[in-house]
Structure formats: structure tokens, C-alpha cells
OpenMM code with the backbone's topology and positions (N, CA, C; nanometers):
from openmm import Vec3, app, unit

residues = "UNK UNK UNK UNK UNK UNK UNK UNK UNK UNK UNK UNK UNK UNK UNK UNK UNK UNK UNK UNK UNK UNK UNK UNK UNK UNK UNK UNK UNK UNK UNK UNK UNK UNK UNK UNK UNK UNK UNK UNK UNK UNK UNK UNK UNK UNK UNK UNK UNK UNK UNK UNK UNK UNK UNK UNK UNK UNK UNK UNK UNK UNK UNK UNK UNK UNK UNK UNK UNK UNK UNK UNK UNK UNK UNK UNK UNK UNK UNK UNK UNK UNK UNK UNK UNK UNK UNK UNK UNK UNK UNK UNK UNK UNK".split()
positions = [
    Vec3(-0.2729, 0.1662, 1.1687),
    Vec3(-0.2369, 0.2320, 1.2922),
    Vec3(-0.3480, 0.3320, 1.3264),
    Vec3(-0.3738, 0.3237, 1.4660),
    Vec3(-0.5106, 0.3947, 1.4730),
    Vec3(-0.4337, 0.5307, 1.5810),
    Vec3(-0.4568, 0.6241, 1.5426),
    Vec3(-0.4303, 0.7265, 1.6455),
    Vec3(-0.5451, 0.7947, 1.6877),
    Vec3(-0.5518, 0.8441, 1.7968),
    Vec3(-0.6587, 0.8782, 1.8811),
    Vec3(-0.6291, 1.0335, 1.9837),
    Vec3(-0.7076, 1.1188, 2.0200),
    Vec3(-0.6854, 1.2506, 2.0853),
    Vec3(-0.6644, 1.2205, 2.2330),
    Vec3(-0.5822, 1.2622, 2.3196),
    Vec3(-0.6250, 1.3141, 2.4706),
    Vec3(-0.5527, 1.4294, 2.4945),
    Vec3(-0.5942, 1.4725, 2.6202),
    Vec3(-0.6000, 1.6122, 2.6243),
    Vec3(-0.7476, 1.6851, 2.6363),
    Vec3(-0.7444, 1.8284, 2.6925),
    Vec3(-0.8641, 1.8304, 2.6297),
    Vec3(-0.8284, 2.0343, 2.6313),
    Vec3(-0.9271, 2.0886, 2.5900),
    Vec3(-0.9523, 2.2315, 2.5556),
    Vec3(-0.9401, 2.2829, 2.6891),
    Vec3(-0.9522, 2.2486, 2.8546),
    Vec3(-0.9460, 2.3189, 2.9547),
    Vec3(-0.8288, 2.3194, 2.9950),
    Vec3(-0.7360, 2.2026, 2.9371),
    Vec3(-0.6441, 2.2099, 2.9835),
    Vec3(-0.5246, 2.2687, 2.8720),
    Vec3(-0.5880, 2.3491, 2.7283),
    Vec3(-0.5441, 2.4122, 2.6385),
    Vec3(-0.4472, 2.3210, 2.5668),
    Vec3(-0.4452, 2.2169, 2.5470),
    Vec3(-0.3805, 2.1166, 2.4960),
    Vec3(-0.4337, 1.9901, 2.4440),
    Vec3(-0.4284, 1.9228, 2.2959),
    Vec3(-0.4458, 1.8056, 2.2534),
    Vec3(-0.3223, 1.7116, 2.1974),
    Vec3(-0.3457, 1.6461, 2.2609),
    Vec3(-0.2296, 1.5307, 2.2027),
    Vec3(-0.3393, 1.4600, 2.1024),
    Vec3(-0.2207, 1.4187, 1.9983),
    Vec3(-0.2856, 1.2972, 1.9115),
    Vec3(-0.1656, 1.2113, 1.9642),
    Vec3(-0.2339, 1.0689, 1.9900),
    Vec3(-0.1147, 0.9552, 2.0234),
    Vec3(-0.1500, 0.8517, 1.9314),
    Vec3(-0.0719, 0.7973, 1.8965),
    Vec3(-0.0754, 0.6550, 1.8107),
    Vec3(0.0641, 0.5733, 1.8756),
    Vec3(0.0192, 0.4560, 1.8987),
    Vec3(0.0774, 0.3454, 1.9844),
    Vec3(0.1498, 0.3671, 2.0928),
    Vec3(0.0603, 0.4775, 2.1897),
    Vec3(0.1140, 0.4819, 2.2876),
    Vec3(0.2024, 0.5852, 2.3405),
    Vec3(0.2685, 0.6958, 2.2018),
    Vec3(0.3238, 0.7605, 2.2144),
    Vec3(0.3221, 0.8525, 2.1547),
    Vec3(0.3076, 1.0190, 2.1705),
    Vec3(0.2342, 1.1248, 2.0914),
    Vec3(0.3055, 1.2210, 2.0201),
    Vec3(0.2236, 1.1640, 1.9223),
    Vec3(0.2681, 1.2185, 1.7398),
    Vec3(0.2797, 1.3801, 1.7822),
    Vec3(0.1775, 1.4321, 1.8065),
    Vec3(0.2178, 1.6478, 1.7919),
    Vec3(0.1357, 1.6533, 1.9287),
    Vec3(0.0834, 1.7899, 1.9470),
    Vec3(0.0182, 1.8386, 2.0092),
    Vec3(-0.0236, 1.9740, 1.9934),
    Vec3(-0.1100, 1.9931, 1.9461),
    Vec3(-0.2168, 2.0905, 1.9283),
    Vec3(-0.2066, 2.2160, 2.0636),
    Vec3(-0.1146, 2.3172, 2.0801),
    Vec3(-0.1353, 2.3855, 2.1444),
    Vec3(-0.2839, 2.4616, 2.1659),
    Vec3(-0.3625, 2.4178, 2.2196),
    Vec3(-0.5033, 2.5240, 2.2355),
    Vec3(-0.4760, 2.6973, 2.3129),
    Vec3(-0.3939, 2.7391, 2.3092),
    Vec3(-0.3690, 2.9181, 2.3974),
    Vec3(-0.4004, 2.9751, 2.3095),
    Vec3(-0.4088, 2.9532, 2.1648),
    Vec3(-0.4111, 3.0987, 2.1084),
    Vec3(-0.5406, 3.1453, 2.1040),
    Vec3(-0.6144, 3.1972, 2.1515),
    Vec3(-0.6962, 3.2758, 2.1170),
    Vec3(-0.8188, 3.3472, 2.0007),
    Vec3(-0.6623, 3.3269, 1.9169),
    Vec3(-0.7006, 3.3513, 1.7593),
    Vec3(-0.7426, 3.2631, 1.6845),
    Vec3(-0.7556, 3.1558, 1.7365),
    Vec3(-0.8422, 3.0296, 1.6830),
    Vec3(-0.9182, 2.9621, 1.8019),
    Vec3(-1.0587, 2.9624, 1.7089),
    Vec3(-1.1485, 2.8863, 1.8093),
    Vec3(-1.1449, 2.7562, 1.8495),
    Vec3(-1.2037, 2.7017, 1.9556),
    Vec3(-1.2078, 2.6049, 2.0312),
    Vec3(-1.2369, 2.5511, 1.9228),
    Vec3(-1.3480, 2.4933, 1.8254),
    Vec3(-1.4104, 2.4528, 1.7121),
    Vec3(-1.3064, 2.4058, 1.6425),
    Vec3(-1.2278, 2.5283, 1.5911),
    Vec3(-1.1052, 2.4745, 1.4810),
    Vec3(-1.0208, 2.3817, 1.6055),
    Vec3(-0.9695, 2.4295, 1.6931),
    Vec3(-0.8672, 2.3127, 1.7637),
    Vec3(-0.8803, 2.1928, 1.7812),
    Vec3(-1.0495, 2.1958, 1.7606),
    Vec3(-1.0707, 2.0257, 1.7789),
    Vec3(-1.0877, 1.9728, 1.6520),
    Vec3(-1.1308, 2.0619, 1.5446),
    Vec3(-1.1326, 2.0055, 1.3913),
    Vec3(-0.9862, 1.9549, 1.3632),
    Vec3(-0.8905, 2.0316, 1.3835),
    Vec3(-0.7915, 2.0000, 1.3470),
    Vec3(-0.7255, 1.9138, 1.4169),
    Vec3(-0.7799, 1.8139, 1.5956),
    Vec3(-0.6858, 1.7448, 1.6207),
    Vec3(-0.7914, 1.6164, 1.5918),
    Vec3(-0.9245, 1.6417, 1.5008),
    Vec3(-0.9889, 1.5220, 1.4948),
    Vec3(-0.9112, 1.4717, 1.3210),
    Vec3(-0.9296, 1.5856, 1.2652),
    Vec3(-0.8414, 1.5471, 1.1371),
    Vec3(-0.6863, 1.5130, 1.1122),
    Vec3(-0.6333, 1.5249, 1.1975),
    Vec3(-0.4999, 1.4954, 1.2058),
    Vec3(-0.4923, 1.3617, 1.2453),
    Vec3(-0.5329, 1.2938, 1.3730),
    Vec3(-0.6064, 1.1791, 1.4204),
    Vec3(-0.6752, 1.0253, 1.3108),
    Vec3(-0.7325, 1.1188, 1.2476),
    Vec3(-0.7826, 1.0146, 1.1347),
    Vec3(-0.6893, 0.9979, 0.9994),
    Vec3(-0.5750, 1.0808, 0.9958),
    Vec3(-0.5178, 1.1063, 0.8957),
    Vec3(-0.4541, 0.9382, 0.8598),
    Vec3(-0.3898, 0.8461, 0.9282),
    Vec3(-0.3261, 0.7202, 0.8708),
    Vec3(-0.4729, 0.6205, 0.8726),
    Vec3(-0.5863, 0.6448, 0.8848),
    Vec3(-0.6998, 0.6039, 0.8452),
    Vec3(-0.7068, 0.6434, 0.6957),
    Vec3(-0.7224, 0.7916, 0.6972),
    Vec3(-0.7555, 0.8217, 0.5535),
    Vec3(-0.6728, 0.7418, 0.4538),
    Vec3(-0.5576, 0.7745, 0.4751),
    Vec3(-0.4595, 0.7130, 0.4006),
    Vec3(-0.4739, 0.6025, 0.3388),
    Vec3(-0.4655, 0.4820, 0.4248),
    Vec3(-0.5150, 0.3801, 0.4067),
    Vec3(-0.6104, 0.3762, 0.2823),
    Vec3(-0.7593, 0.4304, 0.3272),
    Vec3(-0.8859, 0.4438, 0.2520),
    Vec3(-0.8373, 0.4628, 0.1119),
    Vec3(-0.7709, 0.5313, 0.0959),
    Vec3(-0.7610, 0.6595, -0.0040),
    Vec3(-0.6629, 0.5096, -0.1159),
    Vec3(-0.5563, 0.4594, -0.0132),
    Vec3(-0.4919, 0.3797, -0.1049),
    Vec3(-0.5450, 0.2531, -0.1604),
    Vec3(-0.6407, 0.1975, -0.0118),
    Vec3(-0.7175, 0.0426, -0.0911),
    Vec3(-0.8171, 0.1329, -0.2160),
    Vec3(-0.8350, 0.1954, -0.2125),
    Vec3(-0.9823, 0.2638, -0.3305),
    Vec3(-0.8632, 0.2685, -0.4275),
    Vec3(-0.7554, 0.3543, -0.4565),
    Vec3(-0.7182, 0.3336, -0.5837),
    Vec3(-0.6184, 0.1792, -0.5892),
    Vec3(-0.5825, 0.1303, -0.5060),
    Vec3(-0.5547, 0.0034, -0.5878),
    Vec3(-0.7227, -0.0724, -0.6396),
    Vec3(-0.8540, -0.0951, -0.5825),
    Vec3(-0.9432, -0.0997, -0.6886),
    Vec3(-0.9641, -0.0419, -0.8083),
    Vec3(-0.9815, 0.0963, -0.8072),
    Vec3(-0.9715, 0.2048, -0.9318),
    Vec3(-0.8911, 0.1149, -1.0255),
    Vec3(-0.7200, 0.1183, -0.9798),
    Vec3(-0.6638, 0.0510, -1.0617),
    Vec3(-0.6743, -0.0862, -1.1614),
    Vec3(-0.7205, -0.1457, -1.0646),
    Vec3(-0.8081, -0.3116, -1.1268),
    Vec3(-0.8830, -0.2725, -1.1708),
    Vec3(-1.0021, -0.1941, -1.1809),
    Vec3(-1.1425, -0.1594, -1.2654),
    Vec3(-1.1068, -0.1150, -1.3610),
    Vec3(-1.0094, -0.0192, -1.3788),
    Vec3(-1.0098, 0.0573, -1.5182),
    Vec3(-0.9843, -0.0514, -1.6662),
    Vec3(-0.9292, -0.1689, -1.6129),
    Vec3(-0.8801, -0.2400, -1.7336),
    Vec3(-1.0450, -0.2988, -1.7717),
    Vec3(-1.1338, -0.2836, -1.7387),
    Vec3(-1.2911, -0.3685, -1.7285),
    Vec3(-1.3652, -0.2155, -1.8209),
    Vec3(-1.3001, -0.0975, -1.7800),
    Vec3(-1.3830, 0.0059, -1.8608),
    Vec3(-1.3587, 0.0688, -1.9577),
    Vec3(-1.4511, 0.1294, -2.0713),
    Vec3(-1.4534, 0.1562, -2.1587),
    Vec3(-1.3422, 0.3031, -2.1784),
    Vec3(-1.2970, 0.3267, -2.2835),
    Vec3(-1.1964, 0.4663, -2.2833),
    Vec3(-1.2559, 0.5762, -2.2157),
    Vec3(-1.3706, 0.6056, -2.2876),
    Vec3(-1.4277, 0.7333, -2.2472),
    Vec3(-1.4359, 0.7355, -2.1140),
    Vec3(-1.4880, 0.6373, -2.0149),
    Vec3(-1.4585, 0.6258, -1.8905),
    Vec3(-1.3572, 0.6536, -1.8329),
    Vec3(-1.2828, 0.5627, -1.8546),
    Vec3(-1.1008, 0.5959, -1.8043),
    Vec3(-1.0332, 0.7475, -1.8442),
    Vec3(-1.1329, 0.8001, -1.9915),
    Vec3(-1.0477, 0.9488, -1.9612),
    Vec3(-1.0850, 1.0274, -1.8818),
    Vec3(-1.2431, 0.9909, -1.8249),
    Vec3(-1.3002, 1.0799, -1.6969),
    Vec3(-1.2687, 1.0634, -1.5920),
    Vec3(-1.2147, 0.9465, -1.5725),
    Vec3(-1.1696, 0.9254, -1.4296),
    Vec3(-0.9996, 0.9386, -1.3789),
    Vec3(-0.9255, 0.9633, -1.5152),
    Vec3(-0.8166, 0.9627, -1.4839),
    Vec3(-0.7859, 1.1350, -1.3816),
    Vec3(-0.7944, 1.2383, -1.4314),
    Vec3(-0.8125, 1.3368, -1.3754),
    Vec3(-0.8149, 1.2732, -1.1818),
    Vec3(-0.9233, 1.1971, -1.1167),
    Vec3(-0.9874, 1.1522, -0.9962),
    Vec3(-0.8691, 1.0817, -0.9787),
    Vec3(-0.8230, 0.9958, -1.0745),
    Vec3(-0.6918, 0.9438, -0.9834),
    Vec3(-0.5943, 0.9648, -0.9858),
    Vec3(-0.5296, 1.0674, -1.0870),
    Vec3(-0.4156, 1.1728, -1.0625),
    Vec3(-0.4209, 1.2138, -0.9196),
    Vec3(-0.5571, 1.2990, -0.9008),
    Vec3(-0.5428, 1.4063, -0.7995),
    Vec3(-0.5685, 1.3108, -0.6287),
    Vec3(-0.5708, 1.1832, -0.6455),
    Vec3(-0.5940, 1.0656, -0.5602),
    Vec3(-0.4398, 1.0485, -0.4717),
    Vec3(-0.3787, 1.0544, -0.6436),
    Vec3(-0.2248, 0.9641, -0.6305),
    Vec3(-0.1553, 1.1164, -0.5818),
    Vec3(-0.1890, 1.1953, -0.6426),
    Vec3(-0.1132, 1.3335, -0.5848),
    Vec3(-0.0949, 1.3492, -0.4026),
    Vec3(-0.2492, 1.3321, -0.3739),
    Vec3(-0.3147, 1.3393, -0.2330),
    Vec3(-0.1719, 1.2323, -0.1083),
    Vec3(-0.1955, 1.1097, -0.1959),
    Vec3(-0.0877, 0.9929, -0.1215),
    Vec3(0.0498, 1.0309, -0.1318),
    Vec3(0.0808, 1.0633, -0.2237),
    Vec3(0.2577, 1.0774, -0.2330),
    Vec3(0.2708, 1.2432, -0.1559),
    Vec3(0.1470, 1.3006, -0.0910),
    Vec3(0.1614, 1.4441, -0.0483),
    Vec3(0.1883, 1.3664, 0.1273),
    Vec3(0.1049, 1.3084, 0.1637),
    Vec3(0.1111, 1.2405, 0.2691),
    Vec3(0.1818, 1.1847, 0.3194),
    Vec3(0.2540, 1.1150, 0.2267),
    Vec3(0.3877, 1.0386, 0.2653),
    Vec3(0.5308, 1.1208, 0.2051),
    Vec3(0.5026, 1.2189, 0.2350),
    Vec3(0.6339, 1.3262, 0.1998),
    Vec3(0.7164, 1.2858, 0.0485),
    Vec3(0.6329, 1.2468, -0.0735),
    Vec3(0.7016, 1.2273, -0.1464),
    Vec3(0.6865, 1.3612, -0.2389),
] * unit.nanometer
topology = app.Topology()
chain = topology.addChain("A")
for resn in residues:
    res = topology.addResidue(resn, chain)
    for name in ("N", "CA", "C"):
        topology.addAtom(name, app.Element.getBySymbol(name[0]), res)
């Protein structure tokens, strides 16, 4: 699912929409945060069921590779996919 911004900073408002129909909206009035952050945060919010995705095909690989690598490997990398698997089940409200 691809979500995407409209709206824009003059009109103190960003929508993120995905399929047509919009997920939040980024009030831009306050003041107390710059134009900069309002758009960081409605470009990162936006890409967020992208990331996701990413984040999950990489550790189902991780997962298949580790049986191919040596221990010492797998104890360095386990740490990377704890804090992987933490990241996903944070995302999906688990």
C-alpha cells in the first residue's frame, strides 16, 4: 500500500492518503515547529507501510541465512534482529 502527501504548508495542512482516503493530517499552525519538521514528519509517516514491508522481507531473509552461518555470526546478529522484530511488532501495535 503506497501512501502519499497532499496538502501543502500554505495552506497549514498535510494529509497523508493511502487508497484514496486520508490516514491523519499533519496540522501545520503551530508555530513551534518548523516548516522542515512538518514535512519530515508527513514524508516519514507516508513511507511508513513501505518501511514496513522492507524491514519484514529483510528479516524473513535474515531468517533463511542464519541456518547457512556460522555461531559466532548468528550471536552478532541476533541482537540486529531482535531490535528488527521489536521495530515490526511496534508498528503493528503488537
Amino acid at each position: 500500500m503506497t501512501w502519499t502527501i497532499d496538502g501543502s504548508l500554505a495552506l497549514q495542512n498535510l494529509d497523508i492518503i493511502g487508497n484514496g482516503k486520508r490516514i491523519c493530517m499533519i496540522d501545520c499552525d503551530d508555530d513551534t515547529v518548523s516548516d522542515y519538521d512538518h514535512t519530515a514528519n508527513a514524508h516519514l509517516i507516508a513511507a511508513a507501510p513501505d518501511m514496513l514491508a522492507a524491514l519484514e522481507n529483510l528479516m524473513d531473509g535474515a531468517c533463511e541465512a542464519l541456518s547457512f552461518l556460522d555461531r559466532e555470526t548468528v550471536r552478532h546478529l541476533k541482537p540486529l534482529i531482535d531490535s528488527a522484530e521489536t521495530a515490526i511488532n511496534k508498528a503493528k501495535g503488537n
